[in-house]
C-alpha positions as CSV (number, residue, x, y, z in Angstrom):
1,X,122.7,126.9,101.4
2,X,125.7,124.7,101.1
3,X,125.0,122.3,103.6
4,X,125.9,119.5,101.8
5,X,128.2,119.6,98.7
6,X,127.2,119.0,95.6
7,X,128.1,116.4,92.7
8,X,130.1,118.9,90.8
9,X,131.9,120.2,94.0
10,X,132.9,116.7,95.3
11,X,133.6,116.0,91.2
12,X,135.8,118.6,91.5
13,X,137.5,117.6,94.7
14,X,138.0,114.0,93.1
15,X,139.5,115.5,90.3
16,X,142.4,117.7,91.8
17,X,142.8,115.0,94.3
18,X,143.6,112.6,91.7
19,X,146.2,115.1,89.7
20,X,147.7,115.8,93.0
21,X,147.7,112.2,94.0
22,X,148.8,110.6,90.2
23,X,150.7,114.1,88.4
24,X,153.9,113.8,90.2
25,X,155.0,116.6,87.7
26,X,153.7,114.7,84.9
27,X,150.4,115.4,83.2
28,X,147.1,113.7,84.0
29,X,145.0,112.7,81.1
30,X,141.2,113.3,82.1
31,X,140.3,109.5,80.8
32,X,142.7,108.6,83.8
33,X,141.0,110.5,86.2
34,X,137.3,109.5,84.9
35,X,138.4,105.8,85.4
36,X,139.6,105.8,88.6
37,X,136.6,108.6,90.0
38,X,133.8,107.3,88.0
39,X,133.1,110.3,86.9
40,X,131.6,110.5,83.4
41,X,133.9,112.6,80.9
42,X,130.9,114.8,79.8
43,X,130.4,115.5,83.1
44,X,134.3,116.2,84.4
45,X,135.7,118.3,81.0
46,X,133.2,121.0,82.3
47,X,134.5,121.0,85.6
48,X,138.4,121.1,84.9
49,X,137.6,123.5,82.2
50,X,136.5,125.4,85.8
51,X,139.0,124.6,87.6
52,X,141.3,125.9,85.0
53,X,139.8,129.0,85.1
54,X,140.1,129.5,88.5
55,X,143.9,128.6,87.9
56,X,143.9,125.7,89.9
57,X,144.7,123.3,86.9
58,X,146.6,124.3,84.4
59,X,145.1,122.2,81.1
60,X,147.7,120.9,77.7
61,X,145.5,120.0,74.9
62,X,146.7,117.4,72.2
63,X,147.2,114.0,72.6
64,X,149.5,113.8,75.1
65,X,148.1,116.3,77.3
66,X,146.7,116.3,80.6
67,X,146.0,118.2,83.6
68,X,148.5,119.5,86.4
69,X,148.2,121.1,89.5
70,X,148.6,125.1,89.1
71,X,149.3,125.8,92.8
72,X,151.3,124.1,95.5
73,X,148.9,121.4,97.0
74,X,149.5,123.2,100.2
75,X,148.1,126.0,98.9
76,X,144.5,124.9,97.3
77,X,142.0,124.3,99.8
78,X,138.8,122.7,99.4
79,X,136.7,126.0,99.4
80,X,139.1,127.0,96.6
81,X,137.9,124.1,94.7
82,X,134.1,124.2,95.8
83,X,134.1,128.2,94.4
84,X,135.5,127.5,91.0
85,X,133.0,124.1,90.9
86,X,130.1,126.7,91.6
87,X,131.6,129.6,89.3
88,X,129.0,130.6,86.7
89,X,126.4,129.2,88.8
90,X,122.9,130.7,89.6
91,X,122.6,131.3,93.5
92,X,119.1,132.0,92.9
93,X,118.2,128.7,91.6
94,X,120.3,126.7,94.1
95,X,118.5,128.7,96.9
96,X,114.9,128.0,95.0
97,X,115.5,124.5,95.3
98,X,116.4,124.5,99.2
99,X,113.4,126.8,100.1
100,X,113.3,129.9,102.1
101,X,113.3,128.9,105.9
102,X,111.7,131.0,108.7
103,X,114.3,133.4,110.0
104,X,114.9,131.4,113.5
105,X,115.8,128.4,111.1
106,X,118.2,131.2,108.8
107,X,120.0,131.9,111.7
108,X,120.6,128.0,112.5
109,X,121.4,127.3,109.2
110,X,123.8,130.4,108.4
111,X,125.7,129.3,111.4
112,X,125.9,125.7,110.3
113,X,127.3,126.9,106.8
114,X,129.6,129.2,108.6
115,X,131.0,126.3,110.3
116,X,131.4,124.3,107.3
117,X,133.1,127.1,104.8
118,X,135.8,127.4,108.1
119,X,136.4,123.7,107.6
120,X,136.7,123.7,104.1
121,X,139.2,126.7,104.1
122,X,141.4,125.2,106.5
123,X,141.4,121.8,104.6
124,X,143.7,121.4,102.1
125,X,144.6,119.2,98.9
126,X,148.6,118.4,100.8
127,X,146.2,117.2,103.9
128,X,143.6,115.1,101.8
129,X,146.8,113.7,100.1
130,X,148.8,112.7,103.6
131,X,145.9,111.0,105.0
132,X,145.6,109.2,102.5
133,X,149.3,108.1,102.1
134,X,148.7,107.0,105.7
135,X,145.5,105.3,105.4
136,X,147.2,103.0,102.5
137,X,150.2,102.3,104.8
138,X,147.9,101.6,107.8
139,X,145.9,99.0,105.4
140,X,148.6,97.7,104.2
141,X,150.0,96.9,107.7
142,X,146.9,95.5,108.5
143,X,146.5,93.2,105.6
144,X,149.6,92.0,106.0
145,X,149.8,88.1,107.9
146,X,151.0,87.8,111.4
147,X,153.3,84.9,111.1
148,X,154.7,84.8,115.0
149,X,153.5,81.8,117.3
């Protein structure tokens, strides 16, 4: 069940989110994105090693390389990026851990990730990256002093 994501799926949206938001065309080095995220660097070279695979990142080793986005940020959505997180996965396992419910429950729950894979394919990284443009701007307004009397 996918209910809720998981640490590596909202690693991995953290992670493309930050190329998209910090790449402009140049390369993002994955210390730069484990500072700002807080995501350990044993735990993130796994998952853009992933999302490489899934050709969402393209990755330049050496010194001066870094990570870039593969696609058009209009064109990954977050399911993209929740698939390649999970690729190589064991289903079996993550539906071990979750239990088998009663098939009334099944039903419930099968809708519920339904709803929640529609979501996620109709979400992209351009849409994560404008709200957050406007978020910064509305903050900014907002901190700014009122100086009228």
């Amino acid at each position: 069940m996918l209910l809720r994501l998981s640490k590596k799926e909202m690693s991995a949206i953290e992670a493309v989110l930050d190329v998209a938001l910090h790449g402009g065309g140049a390369l993002v080095q994955s210390a730069d994105i484990t500072e700002r995220q807080g995501i350990p660097p044993r735990y993130l070279e796994p998952i853009l090693q992933r999302l490489g695979r899934a050709g969402i990142l393209v990755g330049i080793r050496g010194p001066s390389g870094g990570y870039r986005l593969a696609l058009e940020r209009r064109r990954i959505t977050l399911w993209d990026l929740v698939i390649a997180a999970r690729a190589g996965d064991n289903e079996d396992a993550r539906a071990q851990k979750v239990g088998t419910p009663g098939p009334v429950l099944q039903a419930v729950l099968s809708d519920l990730e339904d709803q929640l894979k529609k979501t996620l394919q109709s979400v992209t990284i351009e849409d994560l990256c404008w709200k957050m443009k406007g978020e910064k701007i509305a903050r900014a307004r907002r901190a700014r002093p009122d100086f009228a009397i």
